[in-house]
C-alpha positions as CSV (number, residue, x, y, z in Angstrom):
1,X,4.0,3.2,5.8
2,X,4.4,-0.1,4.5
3,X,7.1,-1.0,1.8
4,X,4.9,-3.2,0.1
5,X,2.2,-0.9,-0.6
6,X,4.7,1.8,-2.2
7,X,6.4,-1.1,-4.0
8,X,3.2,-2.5,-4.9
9,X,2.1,0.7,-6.4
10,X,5.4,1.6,-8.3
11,X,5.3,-1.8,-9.9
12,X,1.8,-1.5,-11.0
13,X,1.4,2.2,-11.9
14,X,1.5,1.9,-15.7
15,X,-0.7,-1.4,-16.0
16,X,-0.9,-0.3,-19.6
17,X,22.4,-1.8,-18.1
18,X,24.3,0.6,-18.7
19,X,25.3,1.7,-15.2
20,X,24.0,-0.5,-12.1
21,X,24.8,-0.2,-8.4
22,X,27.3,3.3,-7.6
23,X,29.3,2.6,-5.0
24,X,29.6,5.8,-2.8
25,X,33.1,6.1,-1.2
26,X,31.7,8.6,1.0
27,X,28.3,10.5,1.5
28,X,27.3,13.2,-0.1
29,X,25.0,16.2,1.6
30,X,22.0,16.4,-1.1
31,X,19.0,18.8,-1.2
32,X,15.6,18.4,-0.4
33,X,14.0,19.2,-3.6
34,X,10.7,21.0,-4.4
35,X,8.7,17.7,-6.5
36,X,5.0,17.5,-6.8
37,X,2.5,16.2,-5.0
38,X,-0.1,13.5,-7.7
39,X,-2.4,16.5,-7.8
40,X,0.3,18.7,-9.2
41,X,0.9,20.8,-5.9
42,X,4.3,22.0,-4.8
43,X,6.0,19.5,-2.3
44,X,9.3,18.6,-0.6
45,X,10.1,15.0,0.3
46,X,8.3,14.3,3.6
47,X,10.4,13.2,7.1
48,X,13.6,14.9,5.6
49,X,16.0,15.0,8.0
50,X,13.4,13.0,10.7
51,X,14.0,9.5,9.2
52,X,16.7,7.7,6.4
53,X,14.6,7.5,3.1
54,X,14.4,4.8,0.6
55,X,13.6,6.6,-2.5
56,X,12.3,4.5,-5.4
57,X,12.2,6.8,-8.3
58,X,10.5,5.0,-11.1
59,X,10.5,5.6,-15.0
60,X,6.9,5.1,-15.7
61,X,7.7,3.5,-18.8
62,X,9.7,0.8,-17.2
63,X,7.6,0.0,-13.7
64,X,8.5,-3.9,-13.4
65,X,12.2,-3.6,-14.0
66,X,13.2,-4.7,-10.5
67,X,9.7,-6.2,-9.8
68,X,11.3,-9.6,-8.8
69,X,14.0,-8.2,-6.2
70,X,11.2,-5.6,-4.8
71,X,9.3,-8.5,-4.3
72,X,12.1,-10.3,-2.5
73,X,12.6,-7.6,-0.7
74,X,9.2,-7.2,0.8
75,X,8.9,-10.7,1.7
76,X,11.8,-10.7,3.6
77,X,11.9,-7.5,5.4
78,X,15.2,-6.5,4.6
79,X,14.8,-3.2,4.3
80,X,12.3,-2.3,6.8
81,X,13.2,-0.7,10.2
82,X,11.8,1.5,12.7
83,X,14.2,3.9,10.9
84,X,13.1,4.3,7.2
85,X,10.6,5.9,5.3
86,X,9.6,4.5,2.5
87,X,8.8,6.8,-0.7
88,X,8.4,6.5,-4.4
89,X,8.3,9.3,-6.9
90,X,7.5,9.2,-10.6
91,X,9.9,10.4,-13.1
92,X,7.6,12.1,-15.3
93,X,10.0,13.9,-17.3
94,X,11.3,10.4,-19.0
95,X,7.8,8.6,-19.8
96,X,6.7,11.4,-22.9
97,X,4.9,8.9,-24.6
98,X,2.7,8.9,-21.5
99,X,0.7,11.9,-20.3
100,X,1.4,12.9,-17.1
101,X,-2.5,13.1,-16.3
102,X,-2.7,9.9,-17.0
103,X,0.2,8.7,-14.4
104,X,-0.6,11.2,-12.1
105,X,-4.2,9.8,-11.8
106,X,-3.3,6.1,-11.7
107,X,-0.7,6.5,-9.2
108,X,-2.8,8.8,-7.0
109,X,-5.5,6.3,-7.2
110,X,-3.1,3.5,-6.4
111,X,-2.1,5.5,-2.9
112,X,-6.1,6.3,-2.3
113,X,-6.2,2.4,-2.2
114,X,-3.2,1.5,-0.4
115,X,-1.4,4.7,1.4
116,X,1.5,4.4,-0.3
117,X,3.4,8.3,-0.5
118,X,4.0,8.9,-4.1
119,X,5.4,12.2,-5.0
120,X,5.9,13.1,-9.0
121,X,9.3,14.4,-10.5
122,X,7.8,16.8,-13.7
123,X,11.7,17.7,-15.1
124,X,14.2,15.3,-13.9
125,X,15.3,16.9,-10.4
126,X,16.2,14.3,-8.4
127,X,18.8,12.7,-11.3
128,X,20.1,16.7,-11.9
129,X,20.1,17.9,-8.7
130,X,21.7,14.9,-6.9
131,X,24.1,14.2,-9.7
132,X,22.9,10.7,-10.6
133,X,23.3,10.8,-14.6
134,X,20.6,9.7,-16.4
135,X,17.9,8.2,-15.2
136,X,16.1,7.3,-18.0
137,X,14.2,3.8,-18.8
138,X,16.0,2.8,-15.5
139,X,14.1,1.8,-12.0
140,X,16.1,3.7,-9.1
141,X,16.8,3.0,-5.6
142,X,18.0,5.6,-3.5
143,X,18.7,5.6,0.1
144,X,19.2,9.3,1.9
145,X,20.2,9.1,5.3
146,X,18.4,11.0,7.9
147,X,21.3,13.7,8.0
148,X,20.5,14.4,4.0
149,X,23.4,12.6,2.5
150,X,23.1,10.4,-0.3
151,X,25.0,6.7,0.9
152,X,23.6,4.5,-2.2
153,X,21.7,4.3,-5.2
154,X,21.1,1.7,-7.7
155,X,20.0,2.0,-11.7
156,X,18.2,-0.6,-13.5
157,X,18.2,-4.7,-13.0
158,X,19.4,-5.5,-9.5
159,X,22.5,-9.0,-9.7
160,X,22.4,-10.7,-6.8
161,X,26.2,-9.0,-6.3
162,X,23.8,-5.6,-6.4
163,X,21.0,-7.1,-4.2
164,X,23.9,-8.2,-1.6
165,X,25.3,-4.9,-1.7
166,X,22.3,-3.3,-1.2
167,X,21.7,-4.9,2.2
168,X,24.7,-3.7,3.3
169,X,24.1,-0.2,2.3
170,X,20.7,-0.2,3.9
171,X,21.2,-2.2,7.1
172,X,22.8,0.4,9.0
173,X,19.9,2.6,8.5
174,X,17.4,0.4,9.6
């Protein structure tokens, strides 16, 4: 799966900072959650436990906040390895001036185009379950390593402090 079609298609799915980068001083063992697939089907997050997974979970009313490092990112390979999986889901639950029909059906004809995996969170899970605080009006990288543990996650506008630390957090998974 290429990162530049799931980044691609997180960035453009609505064509229409409070707390940054959290350091982790240690891992913590996290669940694999039951999400939705685009089509509204139950769904776990695929290659849990096969592969580490960078999780770009997107608030659909804010798709282009980190456009510029995701970019960056993509053109310079950083993050992709033999190793990771790269996923997006949709934060449904924090968009309610959009209907989900409507987000559901442009993303899932974003990943008919490019085969990008994009899963849908309907009620916050991911934020709740995983205990990352609100989410909200924030673009979210996540990294799970292939063991289940959270080791990073980012919220909103990436410094380049936050992009350097973010290399460091994700090159061991590689």
């Amino acid at each position: 799966m290429k990162l530049k079609s799931i980044i691609l298609s997180i960035v453009a799915l609505i064509a229409v900072s409070a707390i940054n980068a959290q350091p982790l001083t240690e891992p913590c063992k996290v669940n694999n959650p039951q999400l939705t697939d685009l089509k509204k089907n139950p769904v776990n997050i695929p290659h849990w436990g096969e592969m580490n997974l960078l999780i770009f979970y997107a608030d659909p009313d804010h798709p282009t906040q980190c456009a510029d490092f995701c970019q960056d990112m993509e053109d310079n390979h950083r993050a992709a390895g033999d190793n990771i999986y790269g996923i997006g889901i949709v934060n449904l639950k924090d968009a309610p001036l959009l209907p989900n029909a409507i987000v559901r059906k442009i993303a899932y004809n974003r990943t008919k185009k490019n085969g990008a995996t994009i899963l849908a969170d309907p009620d916050r899970i991911i934020p709740t379950e995983w205990g990352l605080g609100d989410c909200n009006n924030k673009f979210t990288m996540i990294l799970i390593s292939k063991e289940g543990e959270l080791v990073y996650f980012h919220k909103g506008e990436f410094s380049k402090e936050d992009e350097v630390e973010f290399y460091k957090a994700i090159d061991p998974y590689r």
